[in-house]
C-alpha positions as CSV (number, residue, x, y, z in Angstrom):
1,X,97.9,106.4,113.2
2,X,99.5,103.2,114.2
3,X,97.6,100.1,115.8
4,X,99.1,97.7,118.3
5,X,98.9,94.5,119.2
6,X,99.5,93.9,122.5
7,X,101.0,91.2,124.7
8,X,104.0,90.9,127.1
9,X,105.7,93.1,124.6
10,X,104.3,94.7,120.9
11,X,103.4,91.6,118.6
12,X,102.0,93.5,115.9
13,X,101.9,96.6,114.2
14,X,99.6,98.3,111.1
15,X,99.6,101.7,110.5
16,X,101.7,105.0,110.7
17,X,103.6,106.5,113.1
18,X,106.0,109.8,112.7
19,X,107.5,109.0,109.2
20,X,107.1,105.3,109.0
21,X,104.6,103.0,107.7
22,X,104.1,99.2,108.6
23,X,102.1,97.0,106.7
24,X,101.3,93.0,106.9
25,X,101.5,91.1,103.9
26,X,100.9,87.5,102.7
27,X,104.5,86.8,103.2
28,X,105.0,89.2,106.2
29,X,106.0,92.5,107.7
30,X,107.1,95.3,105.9
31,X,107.8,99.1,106.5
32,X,108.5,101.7,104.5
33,X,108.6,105.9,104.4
34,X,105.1,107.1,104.9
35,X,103.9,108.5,101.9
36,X,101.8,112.1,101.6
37,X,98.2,111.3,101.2
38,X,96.7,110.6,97.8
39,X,94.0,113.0,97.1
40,X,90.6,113.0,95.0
41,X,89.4,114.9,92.4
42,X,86.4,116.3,93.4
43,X,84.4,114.6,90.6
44,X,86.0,111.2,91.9
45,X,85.0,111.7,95.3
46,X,81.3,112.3,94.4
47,X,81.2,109.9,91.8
48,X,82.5,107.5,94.5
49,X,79.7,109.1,97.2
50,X,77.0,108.3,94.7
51,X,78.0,104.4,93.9
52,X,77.8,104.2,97.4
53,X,74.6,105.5,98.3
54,X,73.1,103.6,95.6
55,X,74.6,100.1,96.9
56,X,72.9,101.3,100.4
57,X,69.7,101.7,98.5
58,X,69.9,98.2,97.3
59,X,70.3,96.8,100.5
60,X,67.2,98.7,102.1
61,X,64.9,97.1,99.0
62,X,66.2,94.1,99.9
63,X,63.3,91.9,101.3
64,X,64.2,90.1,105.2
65,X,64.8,87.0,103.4
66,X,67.0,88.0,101.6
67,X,69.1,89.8,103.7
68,X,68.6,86.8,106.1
69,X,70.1,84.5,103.4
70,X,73.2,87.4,103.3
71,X,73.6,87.0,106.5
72,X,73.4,82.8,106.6
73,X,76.9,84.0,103.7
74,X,78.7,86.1,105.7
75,X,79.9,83.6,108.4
76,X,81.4,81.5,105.5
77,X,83.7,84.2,103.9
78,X,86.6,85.2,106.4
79,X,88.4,88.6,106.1
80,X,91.6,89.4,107.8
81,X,91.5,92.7,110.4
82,X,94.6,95.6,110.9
83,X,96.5,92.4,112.1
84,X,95.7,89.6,109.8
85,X,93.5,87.6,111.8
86,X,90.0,86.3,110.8
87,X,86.9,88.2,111.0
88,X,83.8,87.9,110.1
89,X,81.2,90.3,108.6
90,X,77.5,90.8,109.1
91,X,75.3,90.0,106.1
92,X,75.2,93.9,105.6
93,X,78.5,94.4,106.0
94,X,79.2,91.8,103.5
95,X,77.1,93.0,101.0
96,X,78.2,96.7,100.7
97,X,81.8,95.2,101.0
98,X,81.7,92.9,97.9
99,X,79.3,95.2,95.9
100,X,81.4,98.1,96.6
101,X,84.7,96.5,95.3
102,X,82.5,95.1,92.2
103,X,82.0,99.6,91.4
104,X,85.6,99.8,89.1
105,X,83.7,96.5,87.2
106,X,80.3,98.8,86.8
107,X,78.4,95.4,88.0
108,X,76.8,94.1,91.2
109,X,75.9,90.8,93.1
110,X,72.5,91.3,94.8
111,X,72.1,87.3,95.1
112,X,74.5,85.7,97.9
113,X,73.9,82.2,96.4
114,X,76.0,83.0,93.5
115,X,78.7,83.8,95.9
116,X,82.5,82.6,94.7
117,X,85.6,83.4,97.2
118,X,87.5,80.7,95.3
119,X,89.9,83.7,93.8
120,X,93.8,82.9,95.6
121,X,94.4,85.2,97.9
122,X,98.3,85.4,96.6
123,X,96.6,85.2,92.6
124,X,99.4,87.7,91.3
125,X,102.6,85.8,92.1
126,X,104.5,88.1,90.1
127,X,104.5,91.6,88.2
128,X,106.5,94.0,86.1
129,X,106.5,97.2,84.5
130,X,108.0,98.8,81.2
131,X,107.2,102.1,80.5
132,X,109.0,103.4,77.6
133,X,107.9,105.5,74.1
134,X,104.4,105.2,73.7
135,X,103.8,102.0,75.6
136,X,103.3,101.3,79.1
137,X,103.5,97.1,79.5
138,X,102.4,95.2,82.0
139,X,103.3,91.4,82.9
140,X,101.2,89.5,85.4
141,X,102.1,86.0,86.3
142,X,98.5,84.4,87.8
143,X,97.5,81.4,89.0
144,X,93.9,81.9,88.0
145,X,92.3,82.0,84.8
146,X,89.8,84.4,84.8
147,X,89.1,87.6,86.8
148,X,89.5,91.6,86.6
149,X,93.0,92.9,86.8
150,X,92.9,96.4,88.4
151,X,95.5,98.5,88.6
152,X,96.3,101.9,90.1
153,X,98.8,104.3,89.0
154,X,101.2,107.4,91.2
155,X,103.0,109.4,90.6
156,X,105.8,109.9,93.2
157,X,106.3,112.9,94.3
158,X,109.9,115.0,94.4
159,X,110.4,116.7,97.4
160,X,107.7,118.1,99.5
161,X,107.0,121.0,97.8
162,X,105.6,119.2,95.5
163,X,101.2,118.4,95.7
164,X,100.8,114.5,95.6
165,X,99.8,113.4,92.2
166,X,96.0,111.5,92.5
167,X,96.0,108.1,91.4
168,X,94.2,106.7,88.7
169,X,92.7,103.0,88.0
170,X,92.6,101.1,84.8
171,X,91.1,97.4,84.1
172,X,91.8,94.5,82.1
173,X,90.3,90.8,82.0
174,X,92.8,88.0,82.9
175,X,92.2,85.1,80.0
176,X,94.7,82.5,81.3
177,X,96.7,81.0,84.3
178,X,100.2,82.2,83.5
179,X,101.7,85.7,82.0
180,X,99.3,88.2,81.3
181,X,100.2,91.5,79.5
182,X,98.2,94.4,79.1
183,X,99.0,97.7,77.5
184,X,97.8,100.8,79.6
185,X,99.9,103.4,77.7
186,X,96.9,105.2,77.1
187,X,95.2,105.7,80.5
188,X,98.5,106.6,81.5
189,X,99.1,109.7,79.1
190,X,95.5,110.8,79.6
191,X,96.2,111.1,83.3
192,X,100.0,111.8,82.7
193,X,100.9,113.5,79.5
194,X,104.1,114.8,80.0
195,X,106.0,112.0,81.6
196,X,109.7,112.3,81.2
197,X,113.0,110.0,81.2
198,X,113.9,109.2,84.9
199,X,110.5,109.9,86.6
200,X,108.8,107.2,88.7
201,X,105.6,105.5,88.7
202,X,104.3,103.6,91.2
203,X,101.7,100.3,90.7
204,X,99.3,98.2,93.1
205,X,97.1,95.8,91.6
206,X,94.8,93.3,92.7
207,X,92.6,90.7,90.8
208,X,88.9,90.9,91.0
209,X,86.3,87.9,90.7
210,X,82.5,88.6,89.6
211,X,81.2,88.0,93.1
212,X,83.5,91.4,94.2
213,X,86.6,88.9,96.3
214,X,89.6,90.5,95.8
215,X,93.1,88.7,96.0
216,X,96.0,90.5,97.8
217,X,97.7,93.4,96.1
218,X,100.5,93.5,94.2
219,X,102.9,96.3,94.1
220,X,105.7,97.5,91.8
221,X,107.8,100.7,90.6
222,X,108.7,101.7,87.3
223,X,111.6,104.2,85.7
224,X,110.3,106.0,82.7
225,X,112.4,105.7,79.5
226,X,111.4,107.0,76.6
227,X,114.4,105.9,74.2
């Protein structure tokens, strides 16, 4: 579904409609061929159900001060809506947001004063891919020195026969402003073993700071060769 902004004429646009996708980005507007619907593993969709109800859980034992003191946070952190513009989040809101996002880490923030949104929203300035025999590479130009790389692998699909592959997420720790290059060869041949010459993998990534902000994502494609 497609959502529009309204005004003498349409001045914005997120979402789908018939075969086309529009999406906003830090540098602007972008559409592209709607893509078929990435599905869950069962296990990953309960997995995913019970990290949430255990971050609910920690809000309801939080004590009314504390969840006061979320709520004195929330009007400080901005997040942009469907269109871009600023919103801001109830104290609740905020903390099932962050902690939820923190889940691919296996950590949590349960304190709001320890709160840090100083991660760029544009950290990743650059990325690109080389998947060939036995290595799948990774280059990450950052302008932040520490963090959580995550990454999430597709498959794209050939024709619509074909099921939609279900994408998997790997993680690495950024060291240094600058180049970064990781080496997920092996997550990628556990969840893809038989990759051959000329197929396609998609890649979004994001950085991830400890209080659960995450910068805007990244995306890239990348032709397998295996010479």
């Amino acid at each position: 579904m497609a959502r529009f902004l309204l005004g003498s004429i349409v001045t914005d646009i997120q979402g789908s409609i018939g075969g086309t996708t529009f999406r906003r980005t830090p540098t602007g507007h972008i559409a592209y061929n709607k893509q078929a619907r990435q599905l869950r593993s069962s296990s990953s969709a309960y997995s995913r159900k019970i990290q949430l109800g255990k971050i609910f859980q920690a809000w309801s034992n939080l004590t009314q001060n504390e969840r006061n003191a979320w709520a004195e946070k929330a009007v400080l952190f901005p997040f942009p809506d469907k269109f871009g513009k600023s919103k801001f989040l109830t104290g609740r809101q905020l903390f099932i947001k962050l902690n939820s996002q923190l889940t691919v880490k296996g950590s949590s923030v349960l304190d709001p004063s320890l709160l840090d949104s100083t991660l760029n929203f544009s950290a990743i300035n650059s990325m690109s891919i080389d998947i060939g025999a036995n290595t799948c590479d990774i280059d990450f130009d950052t302008n932040v020195s520490s963090g959580t790389i995550v990454v999430s692998f597709y498959k794209l699909r050939k024709g619509s026969k074909v099921k939609p592959h279900a994408h998997f997420r790997a993680s690495g720790n950024i060291s240094a402003t600058g180049t970064n290059t990781y080496d997920f060869w092996t997550q990628l041949n556990q969840r893809y073993p038989n990759l051959k010459p000329g197929e396609i993998i998609g890649v979004n990534a994001y950085l991830l700071n400890d209080s659960g902000f995450k910068s805007a994502v990244a995306s890239a494609l990348a032709v397998v060769e295996m010479n």
